[in-house]
C-alpha positions, 0 to 999 in steps of 0.5 A: 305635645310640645309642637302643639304649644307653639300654636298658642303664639299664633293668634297673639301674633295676628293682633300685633302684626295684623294692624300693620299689614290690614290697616283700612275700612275696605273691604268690609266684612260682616259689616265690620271694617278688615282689621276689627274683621281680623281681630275678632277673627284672632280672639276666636281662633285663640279659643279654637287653639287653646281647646285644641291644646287643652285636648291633646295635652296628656297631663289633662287625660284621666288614667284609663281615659283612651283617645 
């Protein structure tokens, strides 16, 4: 489980390093210039990774709850 945690770092990791390497209008995605693409793209990964997280923790199961 504590492997898991580890992803938590990911997507704030994007939106510090992404500006960096992703800093231009072109190409545009979705209508959106790449870096507003990515950071939009980073905030609904960190959703999808604190789901993920909140799910395979063992603290937040119910006793008898099997998964």
């Amino acid at each position: 489980m504590k492997h898991l945690r580890w992803l938590a770092l990911l997507p704030p990791a994007g939106m510090l390093l992404g500006p960096y390497f992703l800093n231009r209008v072109e190409p545009m995605v979705l209508g959106m210039p790449l870096l507003l693409a990515w950071l939009v793209a980073c905030t609904v990964a960190t959703s999808g990774i604190m789901a993920l997280i909140y799910l395979t923790d063992p603290a937040n199961r119910e006793p008898g709850d099997e998964a």
